[in-house]
N, CA, C and O of each residue as an XYZ file, in Angstrom:
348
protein
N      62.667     27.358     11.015
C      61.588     28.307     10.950
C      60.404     27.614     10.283
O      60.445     27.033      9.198
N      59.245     27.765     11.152
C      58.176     27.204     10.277
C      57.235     28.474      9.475
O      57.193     29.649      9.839
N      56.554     27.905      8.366
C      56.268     29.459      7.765
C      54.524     28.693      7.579
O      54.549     27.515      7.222
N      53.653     29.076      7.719
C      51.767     28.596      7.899
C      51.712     29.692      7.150
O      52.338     30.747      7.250
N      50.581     29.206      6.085
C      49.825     29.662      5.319
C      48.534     28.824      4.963
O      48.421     27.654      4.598
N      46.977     30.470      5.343
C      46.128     29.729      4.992
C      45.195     30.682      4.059
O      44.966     31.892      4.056
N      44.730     29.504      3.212
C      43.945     30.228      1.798
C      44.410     30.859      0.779
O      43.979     31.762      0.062
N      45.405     30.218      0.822
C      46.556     30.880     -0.836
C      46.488     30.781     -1.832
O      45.356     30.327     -1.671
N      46.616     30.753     -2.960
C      46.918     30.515     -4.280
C      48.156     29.732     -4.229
O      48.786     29.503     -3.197
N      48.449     29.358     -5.343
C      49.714     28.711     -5.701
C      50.322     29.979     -6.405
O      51.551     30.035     -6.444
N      49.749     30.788     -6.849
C      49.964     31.877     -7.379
C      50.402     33.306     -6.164
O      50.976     34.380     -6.343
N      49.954     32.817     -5.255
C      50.242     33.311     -3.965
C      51.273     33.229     -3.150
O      51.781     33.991     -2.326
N      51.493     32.132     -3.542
C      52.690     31.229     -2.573
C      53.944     31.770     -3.296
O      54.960     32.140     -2.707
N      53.747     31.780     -4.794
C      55.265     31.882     -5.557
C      55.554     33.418     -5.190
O      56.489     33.905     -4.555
N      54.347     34.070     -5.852
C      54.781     35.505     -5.779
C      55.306     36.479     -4.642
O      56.016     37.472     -4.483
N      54.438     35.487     -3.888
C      54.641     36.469     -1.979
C      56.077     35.627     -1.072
O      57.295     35.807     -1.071
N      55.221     34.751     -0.428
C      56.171     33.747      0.225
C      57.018     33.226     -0.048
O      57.820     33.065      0.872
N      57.377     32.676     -1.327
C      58.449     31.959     -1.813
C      59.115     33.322     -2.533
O      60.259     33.044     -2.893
N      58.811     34.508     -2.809
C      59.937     34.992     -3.460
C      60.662     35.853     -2.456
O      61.560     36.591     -2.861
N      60.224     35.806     -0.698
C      60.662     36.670      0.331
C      61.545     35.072      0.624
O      61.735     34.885      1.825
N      61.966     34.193     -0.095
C      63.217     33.486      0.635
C      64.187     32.957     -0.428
O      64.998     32.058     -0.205
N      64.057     33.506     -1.453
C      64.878     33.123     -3.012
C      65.655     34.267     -3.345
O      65.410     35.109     -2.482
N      66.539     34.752     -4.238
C      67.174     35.586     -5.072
C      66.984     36.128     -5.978
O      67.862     36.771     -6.555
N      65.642     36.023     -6.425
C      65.257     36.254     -7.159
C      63.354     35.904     -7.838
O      62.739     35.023     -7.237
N      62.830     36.431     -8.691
C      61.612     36.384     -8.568
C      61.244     34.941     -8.769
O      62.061     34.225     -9.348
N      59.991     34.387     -8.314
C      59.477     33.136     -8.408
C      57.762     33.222     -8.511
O      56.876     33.640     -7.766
N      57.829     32.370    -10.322
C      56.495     32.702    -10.781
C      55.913     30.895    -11.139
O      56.436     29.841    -11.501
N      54.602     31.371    -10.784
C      53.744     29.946    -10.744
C      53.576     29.650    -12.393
O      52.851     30.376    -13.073
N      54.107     28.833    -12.810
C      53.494     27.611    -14.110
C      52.907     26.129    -13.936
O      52.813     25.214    -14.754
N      52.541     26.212    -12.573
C      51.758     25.338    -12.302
C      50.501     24.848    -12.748
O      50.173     23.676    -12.927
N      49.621     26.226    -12.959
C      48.406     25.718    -14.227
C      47.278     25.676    -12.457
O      46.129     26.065    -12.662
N      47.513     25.343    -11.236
C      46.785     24.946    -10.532
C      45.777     25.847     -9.931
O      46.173     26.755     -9.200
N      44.807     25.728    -10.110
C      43.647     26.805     -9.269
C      42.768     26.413     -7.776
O      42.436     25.252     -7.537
N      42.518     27.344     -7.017
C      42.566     27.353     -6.110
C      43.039     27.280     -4.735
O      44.182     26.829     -4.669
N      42.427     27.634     -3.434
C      43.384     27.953     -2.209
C      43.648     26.854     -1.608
O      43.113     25.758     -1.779
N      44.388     27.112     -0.976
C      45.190     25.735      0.220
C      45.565     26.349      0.972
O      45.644     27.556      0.743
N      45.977     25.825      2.226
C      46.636     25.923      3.475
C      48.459     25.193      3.331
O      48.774     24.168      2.725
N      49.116     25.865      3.884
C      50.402     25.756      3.549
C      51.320     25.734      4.577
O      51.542     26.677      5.337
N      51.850     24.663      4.598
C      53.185     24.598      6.313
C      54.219     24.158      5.597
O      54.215     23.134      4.914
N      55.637     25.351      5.814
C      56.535     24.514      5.482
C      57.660     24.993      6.476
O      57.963     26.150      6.766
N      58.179     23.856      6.906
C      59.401     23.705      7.688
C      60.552     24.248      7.647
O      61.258     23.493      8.315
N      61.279     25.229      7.217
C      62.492     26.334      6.307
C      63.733     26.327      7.331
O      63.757     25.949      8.502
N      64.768     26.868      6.520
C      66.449     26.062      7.891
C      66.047     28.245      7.789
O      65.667     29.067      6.954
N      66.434     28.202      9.115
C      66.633     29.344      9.390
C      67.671     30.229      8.245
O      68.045     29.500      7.326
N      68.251     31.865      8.157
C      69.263     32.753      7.529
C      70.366     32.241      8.282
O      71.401     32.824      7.959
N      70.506     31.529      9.005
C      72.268     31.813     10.237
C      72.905     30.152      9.612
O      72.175     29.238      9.228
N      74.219     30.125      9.650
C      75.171     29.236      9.375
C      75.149     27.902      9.762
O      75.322     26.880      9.098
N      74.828     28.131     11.347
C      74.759     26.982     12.136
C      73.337     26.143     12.522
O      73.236     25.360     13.466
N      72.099     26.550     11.418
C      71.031     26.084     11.633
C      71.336     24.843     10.857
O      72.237     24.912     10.022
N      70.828     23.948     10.993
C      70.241     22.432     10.102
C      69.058     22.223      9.445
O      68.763     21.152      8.917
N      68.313     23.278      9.457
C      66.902     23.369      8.914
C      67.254     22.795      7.053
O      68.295     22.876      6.401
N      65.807     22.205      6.654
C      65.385     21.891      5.506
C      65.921     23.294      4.905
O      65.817     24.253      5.670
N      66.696     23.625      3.135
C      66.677     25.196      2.690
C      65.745     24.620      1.989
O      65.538     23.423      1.794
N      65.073     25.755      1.539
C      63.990     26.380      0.703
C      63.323     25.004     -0.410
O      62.389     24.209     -0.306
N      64.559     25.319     -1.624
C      64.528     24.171     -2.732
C      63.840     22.963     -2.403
O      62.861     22.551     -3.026
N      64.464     22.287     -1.223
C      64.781     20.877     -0.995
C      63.184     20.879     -0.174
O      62.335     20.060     -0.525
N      62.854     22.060      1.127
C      61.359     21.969      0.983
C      60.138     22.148      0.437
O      59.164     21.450      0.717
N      60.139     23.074     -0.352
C      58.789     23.476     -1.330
C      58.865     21.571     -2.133
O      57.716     21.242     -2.428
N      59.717     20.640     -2.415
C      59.501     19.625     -3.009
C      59.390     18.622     -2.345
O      58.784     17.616     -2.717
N      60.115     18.801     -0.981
C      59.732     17.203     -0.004
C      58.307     17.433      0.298
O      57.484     16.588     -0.053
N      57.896     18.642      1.000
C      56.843     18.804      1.439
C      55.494     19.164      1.146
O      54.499     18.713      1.713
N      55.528     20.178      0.035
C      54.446     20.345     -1.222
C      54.361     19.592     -2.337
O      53.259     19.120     -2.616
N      55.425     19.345     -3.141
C      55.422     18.587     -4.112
C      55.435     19.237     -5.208
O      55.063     18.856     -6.318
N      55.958     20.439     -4.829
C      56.539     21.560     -5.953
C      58.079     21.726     -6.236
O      59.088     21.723     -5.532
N      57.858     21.849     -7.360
C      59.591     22.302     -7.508
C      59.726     23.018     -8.242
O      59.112     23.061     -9.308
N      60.940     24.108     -7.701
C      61.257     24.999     -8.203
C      62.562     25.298     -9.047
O      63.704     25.320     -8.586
N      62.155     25.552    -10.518
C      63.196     25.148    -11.359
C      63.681     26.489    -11.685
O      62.912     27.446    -11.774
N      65.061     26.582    -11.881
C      65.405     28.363    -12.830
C      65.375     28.053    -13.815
O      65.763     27.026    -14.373
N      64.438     29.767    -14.472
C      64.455     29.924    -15.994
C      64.812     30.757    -16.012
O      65.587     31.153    -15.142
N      64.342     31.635    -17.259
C      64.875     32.782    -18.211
C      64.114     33.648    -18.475
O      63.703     33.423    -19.614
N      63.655     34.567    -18.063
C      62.376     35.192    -18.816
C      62.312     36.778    -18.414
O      62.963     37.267    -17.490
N      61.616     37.336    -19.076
C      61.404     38.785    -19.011
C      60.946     39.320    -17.542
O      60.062     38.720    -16.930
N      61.443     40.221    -17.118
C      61.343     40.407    -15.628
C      60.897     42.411    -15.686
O      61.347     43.280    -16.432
N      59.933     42.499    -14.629
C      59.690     44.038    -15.068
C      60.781     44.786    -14.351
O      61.046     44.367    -13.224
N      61.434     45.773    -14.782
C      62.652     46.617    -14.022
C      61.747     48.148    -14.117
O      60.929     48.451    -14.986
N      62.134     48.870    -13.079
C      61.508     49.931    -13.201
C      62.492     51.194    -13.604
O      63.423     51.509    -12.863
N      62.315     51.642    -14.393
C      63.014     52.919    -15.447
C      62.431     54.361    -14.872
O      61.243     54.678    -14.815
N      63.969     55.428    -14.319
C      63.547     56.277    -14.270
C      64.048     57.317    -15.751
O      65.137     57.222    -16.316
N      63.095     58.130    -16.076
C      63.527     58.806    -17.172
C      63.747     60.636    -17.190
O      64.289     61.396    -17.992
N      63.047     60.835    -15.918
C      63.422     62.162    -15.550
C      63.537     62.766    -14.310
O      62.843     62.342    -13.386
N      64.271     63.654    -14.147
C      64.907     63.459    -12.884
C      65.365     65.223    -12.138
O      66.316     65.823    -12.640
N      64.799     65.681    -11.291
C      65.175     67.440    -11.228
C      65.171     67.563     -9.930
O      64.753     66.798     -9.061
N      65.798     68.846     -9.850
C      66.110     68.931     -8.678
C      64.710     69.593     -7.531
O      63.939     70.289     -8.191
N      64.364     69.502     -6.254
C      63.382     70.052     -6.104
C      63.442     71.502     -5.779
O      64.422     71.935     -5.173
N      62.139     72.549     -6.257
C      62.421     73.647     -6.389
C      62.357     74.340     -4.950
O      62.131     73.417     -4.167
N      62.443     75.432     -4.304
C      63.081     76.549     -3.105
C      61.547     77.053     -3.020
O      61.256     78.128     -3.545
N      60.428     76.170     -2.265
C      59.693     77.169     -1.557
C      59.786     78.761     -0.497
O      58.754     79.290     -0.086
């Protein structure tokens, strides 16, 4: 699967694109400003593809890498909860 992107952020890339193919959220500490254009080559969801995964391209091909950390993540809290009322 090829995935084109044009006029992004790096801040763009983590939050949108790269976190619709990870497990979890992916945030830019890159420090880098401004847009770019973006092609990356991705192994398809199915078993029997050979495609580049994710990891191994955001670093052959951008020159990013994506490391796991640890950090505070927003969860959304419900705190009240009723039933709806009988128009």
């Amino acid at each position: 699967m090829v995935v084109d992107s044009y006029g992004r952020s790096i801040e763009g890339l983590a939050g949108g694109l790269l976190s619709n193919h990870v497990d979890r959220p992916v945030i830019d500490k890159t420090g880098i400003a401004g847009r770019f254009d973006f092609r990356l080559e991705l192994a398809r969801d199915t078993a029997d593809d050979t495609g580049t995964p994710i990891f191994t391209a955001v670093q052959e091909q951008l020159g990013l890498k994506l490391t796991p950390d640890k950090g505070p993540v927003e969860v959304p809290a419900i705190d009240h909860v009723e039933k709806p009322s009988e128009n």
